[in-house]
DRENRO-508800 format. One record per residue (C-alpha): residue in one letter; x, y, z. Coordinates in Angstrom, 2 decimals, padded with zeros to 5 digits, always signed. Layout:
 residu       X       Y       Z
      a       X       Y       Z
...
//
This chain:
 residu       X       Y       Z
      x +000.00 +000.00 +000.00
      x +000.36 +003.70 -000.13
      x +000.75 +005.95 +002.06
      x +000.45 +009.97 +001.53
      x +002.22 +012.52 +003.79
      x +002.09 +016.25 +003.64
      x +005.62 +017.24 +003.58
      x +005.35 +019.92 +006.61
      x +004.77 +016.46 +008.60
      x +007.79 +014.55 +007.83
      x +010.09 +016.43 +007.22
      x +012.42 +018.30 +009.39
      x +015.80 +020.16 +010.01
      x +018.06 +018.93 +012.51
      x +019.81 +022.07 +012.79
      x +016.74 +024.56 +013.13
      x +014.07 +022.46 +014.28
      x +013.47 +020.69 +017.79
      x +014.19 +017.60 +018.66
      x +010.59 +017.17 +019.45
      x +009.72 +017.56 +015.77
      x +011.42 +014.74 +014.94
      x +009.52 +012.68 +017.52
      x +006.50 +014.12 +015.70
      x +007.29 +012.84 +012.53
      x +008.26 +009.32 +013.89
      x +005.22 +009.29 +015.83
      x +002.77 +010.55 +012.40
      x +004.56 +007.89 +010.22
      x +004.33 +005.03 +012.97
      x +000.74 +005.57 +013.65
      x +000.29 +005.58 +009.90
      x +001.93 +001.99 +009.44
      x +000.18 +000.91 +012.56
      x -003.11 +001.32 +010.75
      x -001.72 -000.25 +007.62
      x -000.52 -003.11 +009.60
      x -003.45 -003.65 +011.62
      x -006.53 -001.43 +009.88
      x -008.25 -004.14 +008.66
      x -007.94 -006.87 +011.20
      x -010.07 -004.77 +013.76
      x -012.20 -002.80 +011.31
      x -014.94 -002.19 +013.56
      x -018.57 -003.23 +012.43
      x -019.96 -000.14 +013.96
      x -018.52 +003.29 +014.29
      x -019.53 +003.54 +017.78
      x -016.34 +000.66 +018.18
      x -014.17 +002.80 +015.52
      x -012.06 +003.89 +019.20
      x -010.54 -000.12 +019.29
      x -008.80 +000.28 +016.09
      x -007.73 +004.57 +016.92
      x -006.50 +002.77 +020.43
      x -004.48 +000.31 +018.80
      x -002.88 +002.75 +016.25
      x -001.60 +004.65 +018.90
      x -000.62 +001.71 +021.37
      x +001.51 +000.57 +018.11
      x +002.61 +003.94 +017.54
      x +004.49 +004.57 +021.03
      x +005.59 +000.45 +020.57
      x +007.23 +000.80 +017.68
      x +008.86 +004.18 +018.68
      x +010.41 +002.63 +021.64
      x +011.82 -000.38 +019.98
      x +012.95 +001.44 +016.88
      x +014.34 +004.85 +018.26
      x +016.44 +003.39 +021.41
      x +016.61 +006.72 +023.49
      x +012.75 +007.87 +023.18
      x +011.07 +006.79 +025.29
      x +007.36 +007.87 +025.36
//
């Protein structure tokens, strides 16, 4: 799959920018495979449930920060 990213949310300087922007971006493009990964094995039936697959996304978001990106630790 595909995914789309404006570039004001990936991209950043490590010179000018924070060091929190960089979390930012790790944290927008984890979330986003997060949902790829796991989007349509807990597609809710009802969007009343839609919060189990958001909750997931960003449990798998902070996850895969933490395992990837040794010294964050979120």
């Amino acid at each position: 799959n595909i995914m789309f990213f404006s570039e004001s949310k990936i991209f950043y300087d490590d010179n000018k920018d924070p060091t929190y922007q960089k979390t930012k971006v790790a944290l927008t493009v984890a979330h986003k495979l997060a949902h790829q990964w796991f989007g349509n094995l807990v597609t809710p039936s009802w969007w009343s449930h839609l919060w189990l697959s958001k909750g997931l996304a960003s449990f798998f978001q902070t996850y895969i920060i933490n395992k990837v990106i040794e010294f964050y630790y979120i």
